[in-house]
N, C-alpha and C positions, 0 to 999 in steps of 0.2 A: 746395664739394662738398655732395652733396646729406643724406649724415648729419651732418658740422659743421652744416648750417642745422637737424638735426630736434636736434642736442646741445643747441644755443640753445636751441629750442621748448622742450624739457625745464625748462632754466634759466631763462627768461622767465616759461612757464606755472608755475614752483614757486613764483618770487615775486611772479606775480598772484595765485594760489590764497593767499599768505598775506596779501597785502591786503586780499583779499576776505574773507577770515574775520576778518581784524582791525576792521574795517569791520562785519561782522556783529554780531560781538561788543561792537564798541564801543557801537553804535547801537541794537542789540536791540528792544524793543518801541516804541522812539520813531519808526521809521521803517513803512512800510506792507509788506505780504507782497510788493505788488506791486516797491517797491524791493529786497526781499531776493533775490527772483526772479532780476529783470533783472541785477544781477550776474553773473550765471553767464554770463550773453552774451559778456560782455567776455573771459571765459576760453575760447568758443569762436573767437570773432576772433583772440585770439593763437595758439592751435594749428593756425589756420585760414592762418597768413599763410607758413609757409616753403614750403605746398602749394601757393602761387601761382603764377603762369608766372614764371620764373627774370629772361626782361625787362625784369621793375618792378625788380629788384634791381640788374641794370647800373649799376655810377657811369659817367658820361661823362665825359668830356674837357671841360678850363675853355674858356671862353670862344668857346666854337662857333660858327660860322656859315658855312652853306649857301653856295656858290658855285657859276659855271660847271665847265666841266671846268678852262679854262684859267688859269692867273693871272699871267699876262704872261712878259717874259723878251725881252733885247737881246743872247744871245749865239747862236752859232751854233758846234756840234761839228757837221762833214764827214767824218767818218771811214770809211775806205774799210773792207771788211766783216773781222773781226780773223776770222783766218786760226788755225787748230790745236784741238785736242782742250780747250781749258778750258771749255766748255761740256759735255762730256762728264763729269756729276759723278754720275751714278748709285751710291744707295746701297740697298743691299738693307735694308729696314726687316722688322726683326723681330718687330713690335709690342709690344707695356708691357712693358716688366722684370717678374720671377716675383713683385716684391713687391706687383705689385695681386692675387695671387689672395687673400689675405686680404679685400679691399674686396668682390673679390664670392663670398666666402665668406659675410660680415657683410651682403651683400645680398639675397643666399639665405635667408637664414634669418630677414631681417628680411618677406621674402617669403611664407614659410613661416607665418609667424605672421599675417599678414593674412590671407592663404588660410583660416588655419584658423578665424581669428574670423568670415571673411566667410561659410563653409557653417554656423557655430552661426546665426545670422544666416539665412540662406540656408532652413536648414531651419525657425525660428522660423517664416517668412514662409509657409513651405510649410503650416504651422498655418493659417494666414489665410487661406490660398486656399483650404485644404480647410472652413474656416466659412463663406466668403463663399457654396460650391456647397452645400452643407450646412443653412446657417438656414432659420428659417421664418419668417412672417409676424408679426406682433404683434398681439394681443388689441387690439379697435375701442379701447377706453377709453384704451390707450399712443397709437395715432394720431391721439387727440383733443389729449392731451396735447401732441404734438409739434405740433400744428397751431396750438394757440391760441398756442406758444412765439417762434411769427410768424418761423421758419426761412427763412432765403431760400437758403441753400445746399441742393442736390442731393445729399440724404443719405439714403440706404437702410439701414433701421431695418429690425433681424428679432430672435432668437431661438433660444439653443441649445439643447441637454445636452452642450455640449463644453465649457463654460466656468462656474468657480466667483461670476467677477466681471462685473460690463458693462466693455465694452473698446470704444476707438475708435480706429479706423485707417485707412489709404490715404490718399495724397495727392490726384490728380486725381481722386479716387470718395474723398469721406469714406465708411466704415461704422462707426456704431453698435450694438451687438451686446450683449440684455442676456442670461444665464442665465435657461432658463425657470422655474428654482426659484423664483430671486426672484420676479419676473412673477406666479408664483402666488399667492406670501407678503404682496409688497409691497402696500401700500394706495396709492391715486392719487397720492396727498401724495409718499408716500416714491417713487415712480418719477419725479414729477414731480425730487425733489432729486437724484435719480442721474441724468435725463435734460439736466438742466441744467449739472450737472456734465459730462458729456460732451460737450454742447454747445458749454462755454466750453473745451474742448481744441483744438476745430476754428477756433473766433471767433478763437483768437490763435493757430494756426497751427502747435498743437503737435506736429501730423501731421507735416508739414516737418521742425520740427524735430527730432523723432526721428530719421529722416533723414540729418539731420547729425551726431548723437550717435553713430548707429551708424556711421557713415562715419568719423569721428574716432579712436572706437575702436579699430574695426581698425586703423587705422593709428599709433596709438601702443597697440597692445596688450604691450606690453613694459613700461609706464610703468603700476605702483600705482595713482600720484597721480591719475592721469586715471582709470584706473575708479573711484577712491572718489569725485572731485568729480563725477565725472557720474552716481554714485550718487545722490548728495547733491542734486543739481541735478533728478535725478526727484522726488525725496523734495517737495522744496519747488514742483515744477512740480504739485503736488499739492496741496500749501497754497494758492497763488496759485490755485486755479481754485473753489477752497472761497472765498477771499474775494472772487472775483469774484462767484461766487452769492450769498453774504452781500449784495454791494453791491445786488443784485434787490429784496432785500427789506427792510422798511421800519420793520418791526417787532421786537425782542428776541426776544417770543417766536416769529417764523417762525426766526430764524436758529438759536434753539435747538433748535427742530422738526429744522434740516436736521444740526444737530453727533444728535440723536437717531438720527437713521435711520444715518449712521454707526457708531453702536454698536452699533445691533440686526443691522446684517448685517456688522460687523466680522470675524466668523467665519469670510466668504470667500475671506480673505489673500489676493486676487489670482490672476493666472493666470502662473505661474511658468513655463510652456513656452511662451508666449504673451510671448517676450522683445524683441519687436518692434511693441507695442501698449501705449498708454496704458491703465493699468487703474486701477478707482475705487480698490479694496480695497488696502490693504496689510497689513505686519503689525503687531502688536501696539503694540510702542513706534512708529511712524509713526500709526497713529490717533491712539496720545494724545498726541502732538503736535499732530498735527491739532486735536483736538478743544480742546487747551488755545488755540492759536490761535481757534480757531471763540469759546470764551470771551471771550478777547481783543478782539477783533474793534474796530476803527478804521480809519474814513473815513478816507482821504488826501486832508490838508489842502491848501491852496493850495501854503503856505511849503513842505508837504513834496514836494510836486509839484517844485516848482523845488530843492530840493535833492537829489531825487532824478537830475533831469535834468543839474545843475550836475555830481555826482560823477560818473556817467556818461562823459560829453562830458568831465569831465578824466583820466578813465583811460582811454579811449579816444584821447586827445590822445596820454600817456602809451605808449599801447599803438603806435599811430603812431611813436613814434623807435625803434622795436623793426629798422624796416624798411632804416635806414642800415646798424644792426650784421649782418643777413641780407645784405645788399650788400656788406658789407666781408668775409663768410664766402663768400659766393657765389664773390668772387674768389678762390679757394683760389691759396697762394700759387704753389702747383704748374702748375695749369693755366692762371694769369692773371695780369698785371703790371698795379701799377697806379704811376703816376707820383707820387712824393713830394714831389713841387711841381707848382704850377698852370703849365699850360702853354698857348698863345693856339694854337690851332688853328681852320682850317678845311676844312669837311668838300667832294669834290670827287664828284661824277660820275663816273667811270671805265672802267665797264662798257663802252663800245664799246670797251675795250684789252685787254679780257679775252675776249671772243666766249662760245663756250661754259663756259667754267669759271668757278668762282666765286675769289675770292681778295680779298687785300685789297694795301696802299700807304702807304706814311711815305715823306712827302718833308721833310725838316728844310730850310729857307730859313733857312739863317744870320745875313748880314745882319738880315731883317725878323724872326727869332727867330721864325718861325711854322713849326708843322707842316701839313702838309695832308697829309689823309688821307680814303682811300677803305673805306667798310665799318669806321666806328668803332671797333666791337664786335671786329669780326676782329681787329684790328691788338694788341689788349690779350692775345688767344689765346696763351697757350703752345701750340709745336710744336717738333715735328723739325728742327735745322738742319740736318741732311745734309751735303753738304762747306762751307758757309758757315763751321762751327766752325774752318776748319781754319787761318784768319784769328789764333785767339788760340789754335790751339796751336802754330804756328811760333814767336809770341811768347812766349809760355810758355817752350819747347824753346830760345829763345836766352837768353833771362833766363834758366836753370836752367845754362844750360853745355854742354849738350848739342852742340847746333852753333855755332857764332862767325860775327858780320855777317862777318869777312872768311875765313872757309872754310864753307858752308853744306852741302858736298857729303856724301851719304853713300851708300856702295859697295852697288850692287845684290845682292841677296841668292840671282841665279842660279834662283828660281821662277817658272815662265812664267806669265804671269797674262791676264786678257783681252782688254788693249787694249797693242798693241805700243810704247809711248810708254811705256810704266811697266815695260818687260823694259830696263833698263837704269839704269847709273849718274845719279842726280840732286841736282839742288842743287836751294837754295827756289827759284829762280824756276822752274825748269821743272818742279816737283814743284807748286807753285802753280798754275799756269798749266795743267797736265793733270792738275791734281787727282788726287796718284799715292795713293792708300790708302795704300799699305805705309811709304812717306817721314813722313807724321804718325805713324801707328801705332808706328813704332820712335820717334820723338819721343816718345809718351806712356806708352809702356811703359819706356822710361829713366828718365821723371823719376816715375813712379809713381803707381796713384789717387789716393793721399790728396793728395801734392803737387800733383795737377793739380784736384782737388777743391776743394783750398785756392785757388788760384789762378783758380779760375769763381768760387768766392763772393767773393774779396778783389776782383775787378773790376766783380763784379754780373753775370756771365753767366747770362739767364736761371735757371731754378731751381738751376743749377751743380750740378747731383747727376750723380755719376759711378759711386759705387759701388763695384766690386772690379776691376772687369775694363776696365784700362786701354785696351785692345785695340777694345771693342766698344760703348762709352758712347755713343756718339754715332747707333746705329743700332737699339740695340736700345727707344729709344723714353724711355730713361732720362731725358738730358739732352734739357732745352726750351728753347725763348726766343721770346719776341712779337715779331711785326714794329716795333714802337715800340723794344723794350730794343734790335732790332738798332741800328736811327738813331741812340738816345742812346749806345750802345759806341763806334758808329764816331765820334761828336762825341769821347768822351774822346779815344780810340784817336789819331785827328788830333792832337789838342791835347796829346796824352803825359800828362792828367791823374794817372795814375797815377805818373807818373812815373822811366820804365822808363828804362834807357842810351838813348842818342837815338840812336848806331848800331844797335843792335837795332832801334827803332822804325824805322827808315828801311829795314832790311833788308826788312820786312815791307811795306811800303809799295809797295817799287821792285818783291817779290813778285806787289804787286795790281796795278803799272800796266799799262792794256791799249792806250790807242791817245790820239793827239795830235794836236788840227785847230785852226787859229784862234784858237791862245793858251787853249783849253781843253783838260784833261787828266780822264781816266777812269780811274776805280781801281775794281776790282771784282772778285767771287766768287762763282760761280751754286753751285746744289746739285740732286739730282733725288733724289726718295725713288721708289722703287717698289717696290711688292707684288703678288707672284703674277703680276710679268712685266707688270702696268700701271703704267705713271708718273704718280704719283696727288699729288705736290706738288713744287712750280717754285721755286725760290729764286732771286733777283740782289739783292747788296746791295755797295755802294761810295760811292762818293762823285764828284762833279763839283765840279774847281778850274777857275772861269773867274778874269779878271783882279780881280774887283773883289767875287768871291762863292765860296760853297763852300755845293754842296748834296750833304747824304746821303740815302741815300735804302734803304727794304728794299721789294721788290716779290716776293708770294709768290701762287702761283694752285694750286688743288688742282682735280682731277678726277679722276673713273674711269679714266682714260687716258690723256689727252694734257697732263699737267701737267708737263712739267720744266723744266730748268734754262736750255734755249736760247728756250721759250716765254715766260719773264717777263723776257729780254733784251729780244727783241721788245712786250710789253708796256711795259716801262721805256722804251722808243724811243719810242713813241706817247705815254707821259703825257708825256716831257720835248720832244716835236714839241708840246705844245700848249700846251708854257713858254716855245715861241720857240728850244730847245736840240736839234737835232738827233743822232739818236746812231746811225746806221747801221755796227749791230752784226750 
């Protein structure tokens, strides 16, 4: 989920920000401004990385590889076309249970606060615009200056009375922009050191990066820590460009000349509504910072060269394992399954079985222990099972006592409901087989949420969240499961891993079976979600016993429209015709 990865950010960047101060602190004046600097980077790369397209996060499936559609197959089902209503599985989906409105309460308001920071922002910039229609030209003696400074970049240099400091900004148009006060006060010298100074904002790109600060901002404007380190990270972007100019010069006393003119127009603390623009001036304690640096002042040696670049490149390494734990956040457990053991799959072609709709396919090959699966990524998706669930709650309802393998039946309740197959008395199999609502629903209102709650998590049902309302779990968006947790269910389910009565498991079984050709047998359960009167997701998922194999399989397709539960029959026909398995359903 998209706040669990910005929680991390928070957690990540609090314990970069203290390395990097440890790091600071440790090393202090042995290292260069420009090492001190470039730190700050590494804390925008970690803030930088949950904003990423959600794709890099994806863990895959082990041992992958691309195939045709087909991948062989010596058996053949003939089955003449299975005749009645269990294809009719239509469930009215209600959309998310009440308890996402908190998520986007908390997304509202995380909203809110970007909005807000982006208009301070917004109108800063609107300062800029009104300077750049605004300045004027600059006195011949500053254009000589800038010229001899052998500029290659396309930078328009003018002149306010809107501004206490020189500022530089715009990305694809650098502008330079001094105070006319200064201009008139300053002597060549000293312009020359505030134009130089402005210069090296643009040489290393710091227009851009502003950019990115304010961009960051906004979006963790909730978070202290980020407004003080990118406080902090201005402050020193300020140091670094004083010791770039230092590095100009060759002499003690020009460098002191240039810590000089700092002093003498220290006075102009910057332009504090101008919060979207690099400014020379700041206040008070940041000068004498500055100025005690400018004192300071050391070449960056070879050795420090290369250990600036070593520490670097290993906290950025560092920074890099940031991106498994976003990954393993990404798959929120709710909307994503991920397999607790490595599993040998390959990925298959499918799309000519799906036509217009999108969807995805787990075919479990027992025998060869491989899955093959279509739309990787899909298949991991929690969703809706619609009547698919209704597989583990007959079992459920026989393990509880509710109904018994050898009396299944329960007395119709005399409500006309909308399909004439379900106004009447039923047992599992006909209640299986036409998917009757009201036959589950009294199952799971007898044995109760919590029980039946307990009973999705002790088997691993999808997220197994049911909630309070035993009645309506399954529609109202609550309960989910991934095309893959279907596959691995019905592996246990088959094998009775769980280890349930074997008559109960059997009762369920003989539930699912649908039809019998050539020593192959088909067991299976469609499901249809619709909303607003369009069938917008297809479920089939069962299992094929041939003599010498047993494939499961979950085949799910969603659309605007024509998604249900008789469409990924027909889809499941076509992938298992190009296995060699015929299933004329």
């Amino acid at each position: 989920m998209f706040f669990s990865r910005l929680l991390l950010a928070n957690v990540c960047s609090a314990v970069l920000l203290g390395v990097i101060l440890l790091l600071k602190k440790l090393l202090g004046q042995r290292v260069s401004q420009k090492f001190h600097y470039q730190l700050w980077y590494l804390l925008l790369v970690s803030l930088t990385i949950p904003f990423l397209p959600k794709d890099l996060f994806q863990l895959s499936l082990a041992q992958k590889a691309m195939t045709p559609a087909g991948f062989g197959g010596e058996y053949s089902l003939i089955a003449p076309a299975i005749s009645g209503d269990w294809q009719y599985d239509v469930v009215q989906l209600t959309g998310d249970w009440e308890t996402t409105l908190p998520g986007a309460g908390l997304m509202a308001l995380w909203l809110t606060g970007v909005m807000i920071v982006f208009i301070w922002y917004f109108l800063g910039n609107k300062k800029l615009q009104l300077l750049k229609r605004t300045m004027e030209p600059v006195p011949a003696e500053l254009l000589l200056l800038f010229a001899d400074g052998a500029v290659r970049e396309r930078i328009c240099l003018g002149q306010s009375d809107l501004l206490l400091s020189p500022v530089s900004f715009g990305c694809r148009q650098p502008y330079i922009v001094f105070p006319r006060e200064i201009i008139e006060k300053a002597t060549p010298k000293e312009l020359e050191h505030m134009l130089l100074h402005e210069l090296m904002h643009i040489r290393h790109k710091d227009l851009w990066l502003n950019f990115w600060l304010c961009a960051l901002q906004m979006l963790y404007w909730f978070q202290p820590l980020v407004w003080w380190a990118f406080s902090r990270m201005r402050q020193e972007r300020e140091v670094y460009c004083d010791w770039a100019v230092l590095h100009c010069y060759h002499s003690v006393e020009e460098r002191l000349e240039y810590g000089r003119t700092l002093l003498r127009f220290a006075g102009a603390q910057g332009n504090r509504s101008v919060h979207t623009a690099n400014s020379l001036f700041g206040d008070k304690k940041q000068i004498k910072r500055r100025i005690v640096c400018i004192a300071n002042y050391k070449k960056e040696t070879a050795w420090g060269t290369l250990l600036r670049r070593g520490v670097i490149l290993l906290l950025l390494c560092s920074i890099g394992l940031e991106v498994p734990a976003y990954g393993a956040v990404a798959w929120d457990s709710d909307l994503y399954y991920r397999s607790e053991r490595p599993i040998a799959v390959q990925e298959h072609d499918y799309s000519a079985f799906y036509g217009a709709s999108d969807g995805s396919a787990v075919i479990y090959d027992e025998a060869e222990d491989v899955y093959h699966v279509y739309h990787e990524q899909q298949v991991h998706q929690r969703i809706a099972p619609c009547s698919t669930y209704k597989i583990y709650s007959a079992l459920n309802g026989l393990e509880q006592g509710v109904i018994k393998a050898s009396d299944t039946v329960l007395q119709w309740d005399g409500i006309s409901r909308e399909l004439a197959a379900w106004n009447e008395t039923q047992d599992l199999h006909s209640a299986m087989q036409n998917s009757v609502n009201w036959y589950f629903q009294a199952l799971d209102t007898a044995v109760g949420a919590e029980e039946l709650e307990g009973f999705y998590r002790k088997i691993g049902y999808g997220n197994g969240s049911v909630g309070k309302d035993a009645a309506a779990y399954w529609k109202d968006g609550r309960l989910k499961i991934s095309p893959l947790e279907q596959v691995m269910l019905l592996t246990k389910f088959y094998h009775n891993d769980w280890q349930m009565k074997q008559e109960n498991l059997q009762a369920v079984k003989d539930a699912l079976f649908l039809t019998e050709r050539n020593g192959c047998r088909l067991y299976g359960k469609t499901g249809t979600g619709r909303t607003d009167g369009s069938d917008v997701s297809g479920w089939f998922v069962g299992y094929v016993e041939t003599a010498e194999n047993v494939y499961f399989f979950a085949i799910h397709l969603q659309d605007e429209a024509h998604a249900d539960g008789a469409a990924a029959v027909e889809t499941a026909a076509g992938i298992f015709a190009s296995m060699g398995i015929q299933l004329n359903c």
